[in-house]
ChimeraX commands (.cxc) that place a marker at each C-alpha (Angstrom):
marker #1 position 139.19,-54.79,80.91 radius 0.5
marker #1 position 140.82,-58.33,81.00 radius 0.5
marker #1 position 144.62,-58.66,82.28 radius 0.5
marker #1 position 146.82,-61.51,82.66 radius 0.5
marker #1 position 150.18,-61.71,83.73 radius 0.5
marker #1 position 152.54,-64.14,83.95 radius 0.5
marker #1 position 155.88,-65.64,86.35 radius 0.5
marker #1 position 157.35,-67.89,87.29 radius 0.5
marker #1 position 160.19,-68.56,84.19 radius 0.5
marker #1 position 163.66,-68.81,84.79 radius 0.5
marker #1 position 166.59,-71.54,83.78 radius 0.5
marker #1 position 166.25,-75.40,84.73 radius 0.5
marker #1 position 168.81,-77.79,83.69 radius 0.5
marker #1 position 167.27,-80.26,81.39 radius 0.5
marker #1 position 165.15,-83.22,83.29 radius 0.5
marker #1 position 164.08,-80.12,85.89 radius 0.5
marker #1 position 160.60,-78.83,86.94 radius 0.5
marker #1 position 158.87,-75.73,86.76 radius 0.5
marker #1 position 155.67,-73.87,87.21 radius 0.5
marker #1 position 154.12,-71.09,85.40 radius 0.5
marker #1 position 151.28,-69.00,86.54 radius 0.5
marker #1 position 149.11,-66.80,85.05 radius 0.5
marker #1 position 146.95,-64.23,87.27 radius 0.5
marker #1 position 144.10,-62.71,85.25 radius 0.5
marker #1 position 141.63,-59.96,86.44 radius 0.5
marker #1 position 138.81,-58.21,85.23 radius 0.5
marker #1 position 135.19,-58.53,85.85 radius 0.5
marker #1 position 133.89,-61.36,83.18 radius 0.5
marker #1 position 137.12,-63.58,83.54 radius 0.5
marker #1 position 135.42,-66.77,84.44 radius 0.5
marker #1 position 133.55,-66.65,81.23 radius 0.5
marker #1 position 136.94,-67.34,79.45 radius 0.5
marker #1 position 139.08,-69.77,78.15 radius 0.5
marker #1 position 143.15,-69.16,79.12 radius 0.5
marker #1 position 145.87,-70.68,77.38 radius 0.5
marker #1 position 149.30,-71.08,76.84 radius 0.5
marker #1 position 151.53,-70.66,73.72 radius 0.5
marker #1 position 155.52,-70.44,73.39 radius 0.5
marker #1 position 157.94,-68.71,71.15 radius 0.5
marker #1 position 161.24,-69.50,70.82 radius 0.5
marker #1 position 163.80,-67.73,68.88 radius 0.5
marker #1 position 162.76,-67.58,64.99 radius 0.5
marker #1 position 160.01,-69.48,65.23 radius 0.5
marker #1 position 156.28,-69.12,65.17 radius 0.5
marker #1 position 154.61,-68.53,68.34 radius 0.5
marker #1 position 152.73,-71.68,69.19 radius 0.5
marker #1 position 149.95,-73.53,71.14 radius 0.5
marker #1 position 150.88,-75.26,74.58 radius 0.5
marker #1 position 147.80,-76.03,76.54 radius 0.5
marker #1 position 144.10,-74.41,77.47 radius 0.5
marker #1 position 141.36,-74.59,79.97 radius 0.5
marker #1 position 138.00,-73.57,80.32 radius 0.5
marker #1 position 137.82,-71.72,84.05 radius 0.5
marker #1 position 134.00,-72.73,83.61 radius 0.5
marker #1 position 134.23,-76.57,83.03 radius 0.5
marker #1 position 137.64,-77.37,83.53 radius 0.5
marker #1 position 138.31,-78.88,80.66 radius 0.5
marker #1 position 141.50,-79.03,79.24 radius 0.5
marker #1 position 143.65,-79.25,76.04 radius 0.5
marker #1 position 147.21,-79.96,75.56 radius 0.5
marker #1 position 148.97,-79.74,72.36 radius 0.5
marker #1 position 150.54,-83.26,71.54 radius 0.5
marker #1 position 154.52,-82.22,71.83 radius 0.5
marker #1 position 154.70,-82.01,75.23 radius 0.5
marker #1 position 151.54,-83.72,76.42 radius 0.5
marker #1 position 152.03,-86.26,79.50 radius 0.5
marker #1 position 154.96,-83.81,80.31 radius 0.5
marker #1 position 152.91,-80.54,81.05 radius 0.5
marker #1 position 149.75,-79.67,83.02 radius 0.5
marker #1 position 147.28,-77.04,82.88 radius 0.5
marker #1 position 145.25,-76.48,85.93 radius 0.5
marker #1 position 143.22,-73.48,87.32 radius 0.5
marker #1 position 142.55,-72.19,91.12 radius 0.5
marker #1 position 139.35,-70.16,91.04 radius 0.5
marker #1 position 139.66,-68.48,94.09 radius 0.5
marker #1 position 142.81,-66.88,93.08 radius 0.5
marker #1 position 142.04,-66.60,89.62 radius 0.5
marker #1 position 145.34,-67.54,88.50 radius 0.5
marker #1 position 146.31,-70.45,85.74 radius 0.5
marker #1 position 149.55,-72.87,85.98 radius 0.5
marker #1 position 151.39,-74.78,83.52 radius 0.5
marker #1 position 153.43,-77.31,85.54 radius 0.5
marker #1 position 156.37,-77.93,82.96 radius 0.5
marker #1 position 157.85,-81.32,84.19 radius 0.5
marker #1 position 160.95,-83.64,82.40 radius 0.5
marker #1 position 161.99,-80.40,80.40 radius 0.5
marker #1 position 163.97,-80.58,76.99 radius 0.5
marker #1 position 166.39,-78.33,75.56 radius 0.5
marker #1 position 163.68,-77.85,72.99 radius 0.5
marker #1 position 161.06,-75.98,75.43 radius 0.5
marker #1 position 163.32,-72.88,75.67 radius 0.5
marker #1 position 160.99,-70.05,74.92 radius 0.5
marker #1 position 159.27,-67.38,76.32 radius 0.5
marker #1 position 155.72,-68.73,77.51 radius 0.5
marker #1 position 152.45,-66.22,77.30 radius 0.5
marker #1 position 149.29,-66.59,78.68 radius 0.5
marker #1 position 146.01,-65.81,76.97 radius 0.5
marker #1 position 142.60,-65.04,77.15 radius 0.5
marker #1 position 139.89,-65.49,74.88 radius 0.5
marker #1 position 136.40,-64.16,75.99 radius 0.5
marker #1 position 134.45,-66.92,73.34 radius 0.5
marker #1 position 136.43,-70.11,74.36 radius 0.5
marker #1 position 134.29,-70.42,77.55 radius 0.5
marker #1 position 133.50,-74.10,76.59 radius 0.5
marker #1 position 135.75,-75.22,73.87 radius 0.5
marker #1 position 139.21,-73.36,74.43 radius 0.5
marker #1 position 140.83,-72.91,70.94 radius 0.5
marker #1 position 144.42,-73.66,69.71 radius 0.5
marker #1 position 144.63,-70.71,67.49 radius 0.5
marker #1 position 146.83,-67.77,68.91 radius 0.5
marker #1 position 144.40,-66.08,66.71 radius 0.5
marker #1 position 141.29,-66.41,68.71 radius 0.5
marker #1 position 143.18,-65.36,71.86 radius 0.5
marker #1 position 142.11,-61.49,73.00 radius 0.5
marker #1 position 144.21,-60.49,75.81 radius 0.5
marker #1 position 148.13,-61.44,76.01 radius 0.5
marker #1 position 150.45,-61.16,79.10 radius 0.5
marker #1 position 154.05,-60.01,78.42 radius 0.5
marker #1 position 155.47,-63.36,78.45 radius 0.5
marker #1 position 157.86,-65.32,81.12 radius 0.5
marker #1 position 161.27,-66.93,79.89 radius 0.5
marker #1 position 162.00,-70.58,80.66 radius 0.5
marker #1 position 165.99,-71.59,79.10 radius 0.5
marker #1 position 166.45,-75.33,80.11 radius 0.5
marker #1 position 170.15,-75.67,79.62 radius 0.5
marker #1 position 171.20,-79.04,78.70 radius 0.5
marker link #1:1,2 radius 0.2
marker link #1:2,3 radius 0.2
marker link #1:3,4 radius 0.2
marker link #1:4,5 radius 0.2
marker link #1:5,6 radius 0.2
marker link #1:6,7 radius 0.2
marker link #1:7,8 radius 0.2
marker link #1:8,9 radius 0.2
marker link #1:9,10 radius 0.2
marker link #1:10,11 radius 0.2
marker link #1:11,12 radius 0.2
marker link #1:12,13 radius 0.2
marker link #1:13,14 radius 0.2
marker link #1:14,15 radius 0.2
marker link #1:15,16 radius 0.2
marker link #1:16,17 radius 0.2
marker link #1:17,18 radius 0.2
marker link #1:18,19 radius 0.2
marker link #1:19,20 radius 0.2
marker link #1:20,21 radius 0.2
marker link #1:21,22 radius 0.2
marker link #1:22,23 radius 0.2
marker link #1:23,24 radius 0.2
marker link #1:24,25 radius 0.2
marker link #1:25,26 radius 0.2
marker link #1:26,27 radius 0.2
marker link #1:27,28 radius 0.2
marker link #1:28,29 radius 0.2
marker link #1:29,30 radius 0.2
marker link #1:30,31 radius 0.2
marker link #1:31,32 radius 0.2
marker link #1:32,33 radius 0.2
marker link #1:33,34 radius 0.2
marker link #1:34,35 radius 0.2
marker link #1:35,36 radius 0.2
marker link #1:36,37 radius 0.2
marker link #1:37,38 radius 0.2
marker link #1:38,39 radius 0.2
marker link #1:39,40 radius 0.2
marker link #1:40,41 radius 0.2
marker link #1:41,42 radius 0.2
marker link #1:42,43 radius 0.2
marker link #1:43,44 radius 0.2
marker link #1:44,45 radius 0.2
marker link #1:45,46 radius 0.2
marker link #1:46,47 radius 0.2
marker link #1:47,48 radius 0.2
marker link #1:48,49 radius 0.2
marker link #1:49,50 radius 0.2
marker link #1:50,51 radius 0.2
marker link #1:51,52 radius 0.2
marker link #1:52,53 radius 0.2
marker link #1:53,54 radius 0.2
marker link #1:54,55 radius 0.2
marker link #1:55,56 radius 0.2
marker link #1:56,57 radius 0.2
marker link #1:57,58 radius 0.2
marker link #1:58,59 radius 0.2
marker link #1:59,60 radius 0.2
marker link #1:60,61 radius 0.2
marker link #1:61,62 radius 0.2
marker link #1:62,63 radius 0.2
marker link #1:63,64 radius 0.2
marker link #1:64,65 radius 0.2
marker link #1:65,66 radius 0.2
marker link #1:66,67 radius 0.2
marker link #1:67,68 radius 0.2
marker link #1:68,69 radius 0.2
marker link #1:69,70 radius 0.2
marker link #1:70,71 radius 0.2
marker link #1:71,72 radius 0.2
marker link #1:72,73 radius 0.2
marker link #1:73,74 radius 0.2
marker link #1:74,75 radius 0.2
marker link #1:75,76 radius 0.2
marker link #1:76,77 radius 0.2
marker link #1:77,78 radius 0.2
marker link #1:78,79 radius 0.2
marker link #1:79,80 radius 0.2
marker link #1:80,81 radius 0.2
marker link #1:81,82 radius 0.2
marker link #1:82,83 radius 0.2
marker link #1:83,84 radius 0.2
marker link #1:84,85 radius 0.2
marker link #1:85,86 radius 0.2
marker link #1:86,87 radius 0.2
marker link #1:87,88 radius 0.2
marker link #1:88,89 radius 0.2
marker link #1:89,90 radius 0.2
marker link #1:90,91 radius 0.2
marker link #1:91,92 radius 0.2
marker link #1:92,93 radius 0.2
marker link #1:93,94 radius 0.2
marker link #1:94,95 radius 0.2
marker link #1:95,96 radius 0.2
marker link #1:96,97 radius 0.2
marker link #1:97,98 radius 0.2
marker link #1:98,99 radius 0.2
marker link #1:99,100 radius 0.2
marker link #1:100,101 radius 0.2
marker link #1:101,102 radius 0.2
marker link #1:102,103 radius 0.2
marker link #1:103,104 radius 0.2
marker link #1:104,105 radius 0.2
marker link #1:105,106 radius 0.2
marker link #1:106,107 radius 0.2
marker link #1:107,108 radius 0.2
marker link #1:108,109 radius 0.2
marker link #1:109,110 radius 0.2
marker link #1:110,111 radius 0.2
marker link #1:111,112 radius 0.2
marker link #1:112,113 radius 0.2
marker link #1:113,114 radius 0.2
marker link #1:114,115 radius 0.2
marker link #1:115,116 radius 0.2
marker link #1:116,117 radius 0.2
marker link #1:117,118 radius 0.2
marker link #1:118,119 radius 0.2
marker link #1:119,120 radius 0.2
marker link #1:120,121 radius 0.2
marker link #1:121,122 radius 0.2
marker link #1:122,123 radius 0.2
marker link #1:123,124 radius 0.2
marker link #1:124,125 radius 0.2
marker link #1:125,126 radius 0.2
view
């Protein structure tokens, strides 16, 4: 069994920092890919960033690419998104993923994604 759970949200003025992490556990959780999506109010949940924890490759969706990074400490087994020069427009509740056949090409579809953490709120007040 594959969990993931997130922290790390809270409320940044606008320009501010963050970072997100993700811890995961279970026994076959370097053979996934982990990824972040966002939801904010009314709107479709939606793809942020992935990584492979095999190759480290990485993925970024093109809003907020330059502005966000993805990175991965094996030994802790835990994922951060670094959220860096933050808009009004990233207010959302971010969720962390898991998807046990993205170990080489992590996939942008929320879809493909098997295990979910409950989500962490970021509000970046302007």
């Amino acid at each position: 069994q594959v969990q993931v759970v997130e922290s790390g949200g809270g409320l940044v003025q606008a320009g501010g920092s963050l970072r997100l992490s993700c811890a995961a556990s279970g026994r076959t959780i370097r053979r996934y890919a982990m990824g972040w999506f966002r939801q904010a109010p009314g709107k479709e949940r939606e793809f942020v960033a992935a990584i492979s924890w095999s190759t480290g490759n990485r993925y970024y969706a093109d809003l907020e690419k330059g502005r966000f990074t993805i990175s991965r400490d094996n030994a802790k087994n835990t994922v951060y998104l670094q959220l860096n020069s933050l808009k009004s427009e990233a207010t959302a509740v971010y969720y962390c993923a898991a998807d046990r056949s993205g170990t080489y090409s992590p996939p942008r579809n929320k879809d493909d994604y098997d295990y979910w953490g409950q989500g962490t709120p970021v509000t970046v007040s302007a």
